[in-house]
C-alpha positions as CSV (number, residue, x, y, z in Angstrom):
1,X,-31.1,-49.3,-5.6
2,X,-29.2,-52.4,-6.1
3,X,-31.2,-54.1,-8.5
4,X,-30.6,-50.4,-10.2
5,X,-26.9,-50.8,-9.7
6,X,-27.2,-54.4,-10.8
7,X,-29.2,-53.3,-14.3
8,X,-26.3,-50.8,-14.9
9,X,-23.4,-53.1,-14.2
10,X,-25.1,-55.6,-16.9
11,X,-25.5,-52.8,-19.3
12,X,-22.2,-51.2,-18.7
13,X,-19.2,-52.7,-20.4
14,X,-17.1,-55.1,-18.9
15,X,-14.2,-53.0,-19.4
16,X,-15.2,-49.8,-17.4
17,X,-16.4,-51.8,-14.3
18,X,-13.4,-53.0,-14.2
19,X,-12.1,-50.0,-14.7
20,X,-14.3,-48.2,-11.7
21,X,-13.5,-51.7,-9.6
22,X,-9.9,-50.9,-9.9
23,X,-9.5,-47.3,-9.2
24,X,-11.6,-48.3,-6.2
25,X,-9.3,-50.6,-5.2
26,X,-6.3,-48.2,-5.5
27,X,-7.9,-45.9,-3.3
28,X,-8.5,-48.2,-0.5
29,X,-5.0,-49.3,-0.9
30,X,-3.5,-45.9,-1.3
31,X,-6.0,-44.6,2.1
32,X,-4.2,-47.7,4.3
33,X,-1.2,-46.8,3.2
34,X,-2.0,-43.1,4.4
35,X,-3.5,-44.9,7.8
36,X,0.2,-46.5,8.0
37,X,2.3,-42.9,7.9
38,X,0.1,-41.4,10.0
39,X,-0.4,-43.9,12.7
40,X,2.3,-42.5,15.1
41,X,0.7,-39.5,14.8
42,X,-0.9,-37.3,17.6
43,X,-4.2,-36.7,16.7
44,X,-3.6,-32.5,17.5
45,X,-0.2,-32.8,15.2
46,X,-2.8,-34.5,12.5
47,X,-5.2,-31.7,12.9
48,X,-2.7,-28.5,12.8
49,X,-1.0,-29.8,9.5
50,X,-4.2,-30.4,7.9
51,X,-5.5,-26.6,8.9
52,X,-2.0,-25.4,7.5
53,X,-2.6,-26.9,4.2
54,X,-5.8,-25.7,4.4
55,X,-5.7,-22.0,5.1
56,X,-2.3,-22.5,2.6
57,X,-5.0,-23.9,0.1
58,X,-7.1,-20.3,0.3
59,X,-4.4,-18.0,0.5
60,X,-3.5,-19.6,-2.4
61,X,-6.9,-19.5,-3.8
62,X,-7.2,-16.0,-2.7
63,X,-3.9,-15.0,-4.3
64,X,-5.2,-16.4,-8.0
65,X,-8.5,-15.0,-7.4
66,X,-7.4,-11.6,-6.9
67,X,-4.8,-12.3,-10.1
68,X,-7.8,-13.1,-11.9
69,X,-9.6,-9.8,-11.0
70,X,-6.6,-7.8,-12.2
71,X,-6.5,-9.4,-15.5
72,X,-10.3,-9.1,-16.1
73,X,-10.2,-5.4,-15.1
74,X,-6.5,-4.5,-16.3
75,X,-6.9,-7.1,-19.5
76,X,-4.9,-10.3,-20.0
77,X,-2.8,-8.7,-22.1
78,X,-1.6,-5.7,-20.2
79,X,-1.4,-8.0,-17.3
80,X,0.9,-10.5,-18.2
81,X,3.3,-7.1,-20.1
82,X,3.2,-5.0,-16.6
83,X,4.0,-8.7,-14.8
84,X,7.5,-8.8,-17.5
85,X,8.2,-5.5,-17.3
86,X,9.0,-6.3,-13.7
87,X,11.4,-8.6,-14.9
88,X,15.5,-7.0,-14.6
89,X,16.2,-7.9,-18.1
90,X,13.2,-6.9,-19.7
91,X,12.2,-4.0,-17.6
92,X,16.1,-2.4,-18.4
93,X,14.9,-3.0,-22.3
94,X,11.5,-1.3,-22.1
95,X,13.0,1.8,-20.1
96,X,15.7,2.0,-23.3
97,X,12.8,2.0,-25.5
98,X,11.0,4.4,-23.6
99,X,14.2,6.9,-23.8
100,X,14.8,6.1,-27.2
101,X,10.5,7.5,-28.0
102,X,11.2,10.3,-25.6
103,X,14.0,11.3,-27.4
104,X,12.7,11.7,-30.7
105,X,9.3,13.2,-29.7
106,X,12.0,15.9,-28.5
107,X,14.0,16.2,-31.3
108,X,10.5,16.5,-33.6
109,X,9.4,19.2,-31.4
110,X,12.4,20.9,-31.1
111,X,12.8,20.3,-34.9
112,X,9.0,22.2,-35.5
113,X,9.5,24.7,-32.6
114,X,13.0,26.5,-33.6
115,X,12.8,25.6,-37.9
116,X,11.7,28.8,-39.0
117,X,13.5,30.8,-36.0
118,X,16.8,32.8,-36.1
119,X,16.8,33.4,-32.4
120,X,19.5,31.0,-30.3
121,X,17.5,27.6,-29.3
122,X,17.7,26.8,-25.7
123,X,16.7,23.4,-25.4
124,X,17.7,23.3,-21.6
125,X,19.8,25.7,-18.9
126,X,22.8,26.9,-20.3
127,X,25.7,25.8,-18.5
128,X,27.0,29.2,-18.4
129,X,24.9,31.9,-17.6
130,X,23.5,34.9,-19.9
131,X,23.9,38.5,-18.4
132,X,20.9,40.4,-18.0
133,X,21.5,42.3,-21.1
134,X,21.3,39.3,-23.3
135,X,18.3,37.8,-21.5
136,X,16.1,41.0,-22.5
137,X,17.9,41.3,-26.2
138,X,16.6,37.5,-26.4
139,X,13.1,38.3,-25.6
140,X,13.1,41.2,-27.0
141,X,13.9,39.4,-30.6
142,X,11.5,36.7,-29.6
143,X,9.0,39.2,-29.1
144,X,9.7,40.8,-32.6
145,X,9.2,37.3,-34.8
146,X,5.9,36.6,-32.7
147,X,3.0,36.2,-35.0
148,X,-0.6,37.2,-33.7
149,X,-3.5,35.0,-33.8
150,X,-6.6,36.6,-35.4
151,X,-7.4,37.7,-32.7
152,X,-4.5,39.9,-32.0
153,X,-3.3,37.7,-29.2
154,X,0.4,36.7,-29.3
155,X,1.0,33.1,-28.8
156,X,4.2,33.5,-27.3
157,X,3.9,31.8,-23.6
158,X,6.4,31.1,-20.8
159,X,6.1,27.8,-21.3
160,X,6.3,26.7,-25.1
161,X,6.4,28.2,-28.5
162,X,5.4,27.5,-31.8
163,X,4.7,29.3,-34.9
164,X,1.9,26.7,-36.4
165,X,-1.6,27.4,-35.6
166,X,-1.4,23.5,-34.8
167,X,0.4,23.5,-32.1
168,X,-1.4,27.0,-30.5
């Protein structure tokens, strides 16, 4: 082994053994230093800080392992946009964008659902209540504009209506 160490050294630029002789001789001098600070040490006091670093070293690990995970199942992409939009400043931004969608998906609905209807447009509860008079004279004129399918089958519901065969 040394005359194979010896053959390499003599091959082996002068430069990078000195190089490799250096950084050697830095860490020696950098691990008696360490012996220096640590020589009023207790032994025990020695061995419980190095476990906390270590079980601090794989939480730590564990944390950016699991981080990885998400981004590999979730992708990189969405990752990183769901870890801003936990941010105050940008998560008030994407909830105003968010409103701002909602709202005209509404409108174009409301738009397609009531254009071609004379019948009052309740968007929401009115604020003052309809007698039970006008709540039947409404339904009844609903009833009257609603087109059949084919089939004969009205597609008037409780829940939505819309006079395109689109939408039905």
């Amino acid at each position: 082994l040394a005359r194979l160490s010896a053959g390499v050294v003599s091959v082996t630029p002068v430069s990078v053994v000195d190089i490799c002789k250096s950084a050697h001789l830095k860490l020696l001098d950098n691990l008696s230093k360490l012996d220096e600070t640590y020589s009023e040490e207790l032994p025990s006091a020695l061995i419980l800080k190095t476990a906390a670093v270590a079980v601090g070293f794989c939480w730590l690990a564990r944390f950016l392992a699991n981080v990885a995970d998400v981004m590999l199942e979730k992708g990189v992409l969405q990752s990183t946009l769901n870890a801003l939009k936990t941010l105050p400043g940008v998560a008030g931004l994407v909830q105003k964008e968010k409103d701002k969608i909602s709202k005209k998906m509404q409108d174009q609905v409301r738009k397609e659902r009531y254009a071609h209807s004379k019948v009052k447009k309740f968007h929401e509860i009115p604020d003052k209540a309809l007698s039970h008079k006008k709540v039947f004279e409404t339904i009844g004129e609903l009833n009257g504009k609603d087109e059949k399918y084919q089939n004969g089958k009205s597609k008037l519901s409780g829940a939505v209506y819309f006079n395109s065969m689109d939408h039905a």
